[in-house]
C-alpha positions in Angstrom: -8.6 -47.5 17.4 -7.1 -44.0 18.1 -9.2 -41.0 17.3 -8.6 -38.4 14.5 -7.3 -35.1 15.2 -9.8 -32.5 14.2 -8.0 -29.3 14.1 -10.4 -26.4 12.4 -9.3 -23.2 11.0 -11.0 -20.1 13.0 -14.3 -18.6 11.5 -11.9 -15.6 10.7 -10.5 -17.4 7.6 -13.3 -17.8 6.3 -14.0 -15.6 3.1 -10.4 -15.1 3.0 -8.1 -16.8 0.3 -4.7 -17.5 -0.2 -3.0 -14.2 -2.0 -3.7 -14.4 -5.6 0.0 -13.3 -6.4 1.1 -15.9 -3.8 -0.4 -18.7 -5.8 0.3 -17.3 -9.4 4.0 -16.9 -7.9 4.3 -20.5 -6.9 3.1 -21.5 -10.7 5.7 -19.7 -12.1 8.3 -20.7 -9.4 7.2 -24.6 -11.1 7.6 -23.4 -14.6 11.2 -22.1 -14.3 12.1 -25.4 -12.7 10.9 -27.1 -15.4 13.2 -24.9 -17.3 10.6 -22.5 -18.8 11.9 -18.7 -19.2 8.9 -16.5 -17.5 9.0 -12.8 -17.6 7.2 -11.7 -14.2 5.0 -9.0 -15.4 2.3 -9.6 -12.7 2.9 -8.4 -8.7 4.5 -4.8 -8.3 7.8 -5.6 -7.0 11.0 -3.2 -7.3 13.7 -5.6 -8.8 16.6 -2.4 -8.6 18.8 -1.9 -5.5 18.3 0.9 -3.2 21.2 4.0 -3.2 24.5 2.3 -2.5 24.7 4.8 0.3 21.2 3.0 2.0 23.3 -0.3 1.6 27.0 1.2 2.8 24.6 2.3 6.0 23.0 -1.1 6.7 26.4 -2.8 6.2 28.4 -0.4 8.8 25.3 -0.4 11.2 24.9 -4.1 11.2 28.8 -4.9 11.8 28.9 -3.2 15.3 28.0 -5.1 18.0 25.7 -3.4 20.0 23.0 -2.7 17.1 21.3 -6.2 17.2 19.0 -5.7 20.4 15.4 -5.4 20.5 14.0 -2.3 19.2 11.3 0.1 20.5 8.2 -0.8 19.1 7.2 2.9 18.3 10.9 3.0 16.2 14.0 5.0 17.1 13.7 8.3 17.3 15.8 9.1 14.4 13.9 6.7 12.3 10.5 9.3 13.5 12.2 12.0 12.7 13.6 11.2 9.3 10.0 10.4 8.3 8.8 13.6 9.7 11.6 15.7 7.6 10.6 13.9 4.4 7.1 14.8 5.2 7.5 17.9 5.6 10.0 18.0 2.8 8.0 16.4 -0.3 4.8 16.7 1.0 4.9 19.7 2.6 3.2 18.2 6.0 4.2 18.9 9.4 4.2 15.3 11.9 5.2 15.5 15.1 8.2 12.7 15.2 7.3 12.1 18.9 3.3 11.5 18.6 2.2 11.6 15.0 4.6 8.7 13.3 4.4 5.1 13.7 7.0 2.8 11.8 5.9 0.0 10.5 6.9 -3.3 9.2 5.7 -2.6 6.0 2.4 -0.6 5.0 0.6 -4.2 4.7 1.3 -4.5 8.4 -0.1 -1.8 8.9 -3.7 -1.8 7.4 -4.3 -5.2 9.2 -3.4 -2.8 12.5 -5.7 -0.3 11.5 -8.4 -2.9 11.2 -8.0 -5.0 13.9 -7.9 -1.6 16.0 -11.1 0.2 15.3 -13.1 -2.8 13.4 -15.7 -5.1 16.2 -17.3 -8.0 14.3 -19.8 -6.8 11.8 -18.5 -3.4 11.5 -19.0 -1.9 7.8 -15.5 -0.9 5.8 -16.2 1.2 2.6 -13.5 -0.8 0.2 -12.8 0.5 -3.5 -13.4 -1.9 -6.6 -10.9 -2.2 -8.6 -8.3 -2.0 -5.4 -5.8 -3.7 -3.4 -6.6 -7.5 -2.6 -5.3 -6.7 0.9 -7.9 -4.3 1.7 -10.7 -6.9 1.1 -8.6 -9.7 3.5 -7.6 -7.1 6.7 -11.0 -5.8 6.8 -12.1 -9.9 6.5 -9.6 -11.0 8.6 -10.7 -8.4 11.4 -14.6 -9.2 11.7 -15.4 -6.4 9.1 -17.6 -6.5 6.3 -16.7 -5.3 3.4 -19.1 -2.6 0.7 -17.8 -2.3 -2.3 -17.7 1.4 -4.1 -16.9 1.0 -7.2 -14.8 3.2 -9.5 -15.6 3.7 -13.2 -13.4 4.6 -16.0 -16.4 7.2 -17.1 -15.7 8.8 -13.6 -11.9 8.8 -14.4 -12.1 5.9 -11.7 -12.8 8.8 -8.9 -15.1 7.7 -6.4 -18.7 8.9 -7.2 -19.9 10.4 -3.8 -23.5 10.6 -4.7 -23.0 6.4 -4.8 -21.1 6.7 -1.3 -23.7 8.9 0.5 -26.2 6.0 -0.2 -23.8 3.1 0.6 -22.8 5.7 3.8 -26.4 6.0 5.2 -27.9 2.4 4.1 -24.7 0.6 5.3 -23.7 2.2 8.4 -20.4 2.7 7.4 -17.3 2.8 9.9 -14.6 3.4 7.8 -13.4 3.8 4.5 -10.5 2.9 2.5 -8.9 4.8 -0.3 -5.3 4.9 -2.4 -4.3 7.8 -4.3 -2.4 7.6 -6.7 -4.7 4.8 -7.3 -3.4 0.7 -7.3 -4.0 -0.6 -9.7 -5.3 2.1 -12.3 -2.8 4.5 -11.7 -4.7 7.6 -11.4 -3.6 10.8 -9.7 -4.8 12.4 -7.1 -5.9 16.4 -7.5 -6.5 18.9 -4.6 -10.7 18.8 -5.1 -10.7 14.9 -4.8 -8.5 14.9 -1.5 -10.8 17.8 -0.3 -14.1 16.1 -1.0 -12.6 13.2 1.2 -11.6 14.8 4.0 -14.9 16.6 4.4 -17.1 13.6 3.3 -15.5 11.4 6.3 -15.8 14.8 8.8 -19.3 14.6 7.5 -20.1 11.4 8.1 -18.2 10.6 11.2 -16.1 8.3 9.2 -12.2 7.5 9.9 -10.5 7.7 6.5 -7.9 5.4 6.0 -5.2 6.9 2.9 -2.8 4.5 1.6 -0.2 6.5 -0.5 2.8 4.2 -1.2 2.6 5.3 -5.2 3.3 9.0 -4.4 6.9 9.2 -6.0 6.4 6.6 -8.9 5.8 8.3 -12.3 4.8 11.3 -10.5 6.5 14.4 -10.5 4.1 15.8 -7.8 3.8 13.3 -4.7 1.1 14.5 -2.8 -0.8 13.7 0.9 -4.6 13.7 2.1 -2.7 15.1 5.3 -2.2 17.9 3.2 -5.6 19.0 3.8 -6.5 21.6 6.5 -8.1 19.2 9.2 -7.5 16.0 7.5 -5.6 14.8 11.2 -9.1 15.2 12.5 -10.1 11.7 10.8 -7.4 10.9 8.4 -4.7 7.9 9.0 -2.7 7.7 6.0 -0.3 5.0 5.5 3.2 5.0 3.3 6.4 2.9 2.6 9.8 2.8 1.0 9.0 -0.1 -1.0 8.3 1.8 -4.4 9.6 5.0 -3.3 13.2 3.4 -2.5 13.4 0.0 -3.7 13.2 -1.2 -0.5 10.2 -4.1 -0.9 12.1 -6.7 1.2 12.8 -4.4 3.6 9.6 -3.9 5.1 9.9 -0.2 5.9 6.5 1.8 6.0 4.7 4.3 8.5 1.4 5.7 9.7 1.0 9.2 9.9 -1.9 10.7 12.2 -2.9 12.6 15.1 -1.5 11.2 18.7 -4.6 9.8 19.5 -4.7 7.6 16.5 -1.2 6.2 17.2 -1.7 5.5 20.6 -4.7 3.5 19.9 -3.2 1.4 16.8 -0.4 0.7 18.9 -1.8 -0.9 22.0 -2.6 -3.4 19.2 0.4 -3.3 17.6 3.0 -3.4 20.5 1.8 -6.7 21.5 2.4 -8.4 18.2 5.8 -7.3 17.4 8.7 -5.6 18.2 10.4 -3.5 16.5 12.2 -3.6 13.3 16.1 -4.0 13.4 18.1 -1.0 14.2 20.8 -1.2 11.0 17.6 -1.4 9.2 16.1 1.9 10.7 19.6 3.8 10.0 19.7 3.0 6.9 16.2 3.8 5.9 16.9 6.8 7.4 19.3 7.7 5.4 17.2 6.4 2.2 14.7 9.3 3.4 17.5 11.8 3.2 18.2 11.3 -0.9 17.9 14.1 -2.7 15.7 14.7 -5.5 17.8 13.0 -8.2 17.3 9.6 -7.3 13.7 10.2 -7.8 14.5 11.6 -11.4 16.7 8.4 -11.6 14.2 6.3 -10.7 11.8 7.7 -13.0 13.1 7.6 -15.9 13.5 4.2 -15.2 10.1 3.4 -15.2 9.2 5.4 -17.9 11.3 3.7 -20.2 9.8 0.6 -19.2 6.1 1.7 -19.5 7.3 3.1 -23.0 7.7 -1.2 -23.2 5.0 -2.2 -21.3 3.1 0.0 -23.6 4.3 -1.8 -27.1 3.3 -5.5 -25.4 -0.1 -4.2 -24.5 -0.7 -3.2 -28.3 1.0 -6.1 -29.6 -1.4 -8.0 -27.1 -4.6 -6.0 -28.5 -5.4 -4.5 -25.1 -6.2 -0.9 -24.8 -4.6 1.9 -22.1 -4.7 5.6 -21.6 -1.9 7.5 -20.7 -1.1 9.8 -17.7 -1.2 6.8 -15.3 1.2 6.6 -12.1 2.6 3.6 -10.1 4.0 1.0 -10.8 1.4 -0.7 -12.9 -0.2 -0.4 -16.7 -3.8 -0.7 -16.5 -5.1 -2.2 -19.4 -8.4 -3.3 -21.1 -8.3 -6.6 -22.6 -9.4 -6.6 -26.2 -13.1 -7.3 -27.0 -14.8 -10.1 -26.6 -12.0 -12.3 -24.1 -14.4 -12.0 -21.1 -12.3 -13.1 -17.8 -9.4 -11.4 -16.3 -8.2 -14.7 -14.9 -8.2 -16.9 -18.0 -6.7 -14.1 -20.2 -4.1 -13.6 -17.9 -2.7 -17.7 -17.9 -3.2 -17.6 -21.7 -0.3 -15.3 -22.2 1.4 -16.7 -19.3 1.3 -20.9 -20.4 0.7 -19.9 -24.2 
């Protein structure tokens, strides 16, 4: 009698679920094979093309035959530097392209970096409630444990940091989280709130991790917590080009921060990948050179949508405020349907 395999998953997966948009994807994936017309109003995907110029770059790049090497893993230098010259230009930050910038395959990539860099087993992540499902799995999937601060519509879902300096001192917090414009609310960001931040980590030791890839999407005034005098202190704030330039499937995104931070994230990083393809790099550089009409472009794109998105959230009795940014409506089902989860696959099968 031959003996069974017994292969187990690590202790790391445990607590951590397949992607909720990967499964719900895969439903509807069945549904349109069984010849069912689904309108995809769920995961936050850019379904336009980027500026024909980002594509006429990739193309020329990519036909010459010495562009398909490996890459450095810190990016090309032109790549660093675009991204420091659109800091500087919308955001009015100044990163040093040789030390403060580290391209990423994606933003995604880069908060499981973040945590795998500066989380030991057991280490405490402050995570906001309603956020990002991938904040919850990197810390997870890194040792962390995650505590929940949770963000109220009385409180114009703005963290409450009476709350935090309890969770801070009863916790033993390492690190906290945060997304402004806010995922999936859509609420801005203001001066005071990125202020408070910055001196409540400083405060409390605490390295702040800012994920800003919503900056540019129904917002006329894209702003950064590296804004802030002495945010590069303790600040690491993450971006992309998925939102900003249509560029999802690209995988494009960055960390900005202080040397020392980048060093550190990549002595992780450099020995998982390498880095991203060079046609790739040239043309998101010249993405990051647009001027500010695609932006205007762009948003009026998305504002005649949410004028639509608007209209099936009535017609659907749920109830929204305006003024939100990003890419998502953030509704509140009508009274009295309970779950999320249900309501949502009632519209969707019914």
């Amino acid at each position: 009698m031959k003996t069974a395999w017994n292969i187990v998953p690590s202790e790391r997966l445990n607590g951590v679920s397949e992607y909720f948009f990967s499964r719900k994807l895969r439903e509807i994936d069945q549904m349109r094979a069984a010849g069912k017309e689904v309108i995809n109003l769920g995961i936050g995907g850019p379904d336009l093309p980027p500026h024909p110029s980002v594509i006429e770059t990739l193309n020329r790049e990519a036909a010459k035959a010495d562009t398909h090497s490996y890459q450095p893993n810190k990016g090309t230098w032109m790549l660093r530097q675009g991204f420091s010259d659109w800091y500087a230009g919308k955001y009015g930050v100044r990163l040093d392209p040789a030390t403060e910038i580290l391209p990423l395959i994606g933003s995604k990539e880069g908060l499981l970096n973040i945590c795998m860099t500066y989380l030991n087993p057991g280490d405490k992540v402050l995570v906001p409630n309603p956020g990002y499902p991938t904040y919850r799995s990197a810390v997870t999937l890194a040792g962390g444990i995650c505590v929940d601060y949770i963000l109220e519509e009385e409180n114009g879902w703005l963290p409450d940091f009476d709350a935090l300096e309890h969770l801070v001192w009863e916790e033993g917090v390492k690190l906290m989280l945060v997304n402004y414009p806010h995922m999936p609310t859509g609420t801005l960001p203001t001066e005071s709130l990125y202020r408070r931040l910055v001196d409540f980590g400083r405060e409390h030791r605490l390295l702040i991790v800012h994920d800003n890839p919503y900056s540019f999407i129904r917002n006329s005034e894209p702003k950064s917590l590296l804004a802030v005098e002495g945010a590069k202190e303790g600040v690491i704030e993450l971006n992309s080009l998925s939102k900003s330039h249509n560029m999802a499937g690209w995988r494009i995104g960055m960390i900005g921060a202080r040397k020392e931070r980048i060093d550190e994230i990549l002595r992780f990083r450099s020995n998982m990948d390498s880095g991203m393809f060079y046609p790739m790099q040239a043309a998101a550089v010249q993405a990051l050179s647009l001027g500010e009409e695609w932006y205007k472009e762009l948003n009026e794109t998305y504002f005649s949508r949410q004028a639509r998105a608007c209209a099936i959230m009535d017609a659907i009795g749920c109830t929204w405020s305006s003024g939100q940014a990003g890419l998502f409506l953030w509704a509140r089902l009508p009274e009295g349907q309970g779950d999320c989860y249900a309501y949502s696959d009632k519209i969707l099968y019914q």
